[in-house]
N, C-alpha and C positions, 0 to 999 in steps of 0.2 A: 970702682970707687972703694976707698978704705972704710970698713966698718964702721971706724968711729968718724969718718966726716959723714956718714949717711945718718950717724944718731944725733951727730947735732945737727943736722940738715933738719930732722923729725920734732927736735926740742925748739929750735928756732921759728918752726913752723906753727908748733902747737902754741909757744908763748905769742906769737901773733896775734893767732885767731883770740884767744882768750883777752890779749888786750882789746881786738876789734870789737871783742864780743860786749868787755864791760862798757868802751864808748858810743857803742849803738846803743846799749841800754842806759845810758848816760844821757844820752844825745834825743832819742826818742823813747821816751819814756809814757808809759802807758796814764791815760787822762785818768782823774778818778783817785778815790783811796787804795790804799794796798790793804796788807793783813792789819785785824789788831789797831787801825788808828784813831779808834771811837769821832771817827767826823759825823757818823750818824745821830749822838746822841747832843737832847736837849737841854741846853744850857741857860733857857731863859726862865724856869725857875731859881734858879741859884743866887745869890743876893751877895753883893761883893764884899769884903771884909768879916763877914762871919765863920770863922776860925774855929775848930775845937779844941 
């Protein structure tokens, strides 16, 4: 095989995986909050239209 069909044989490969990678992580995505998404915090103090 010629050098450069085994490097894009390796780039076609890897752009694969990286797409399969984002559509499983797309597709099955883990239950629950991620980083940073304050879903724990309570919001039933807070009184609606009170602006500063």
């Amino acid at each position: 095989m010629n050098i450069q069909v085994v490097i894009v044989v390796i780039l076609f490969v890897a752009a694969a995986a990286y797409l399969g990678r984002n559509m499983y992580k797309t597709l099955f995505a883990k239950k629950g909050c991620g980083t940073n998404c304050k879903c724990g915090v309570d919001f039933s103090n807070v009184q609606p239209g009170k602006h500063k």
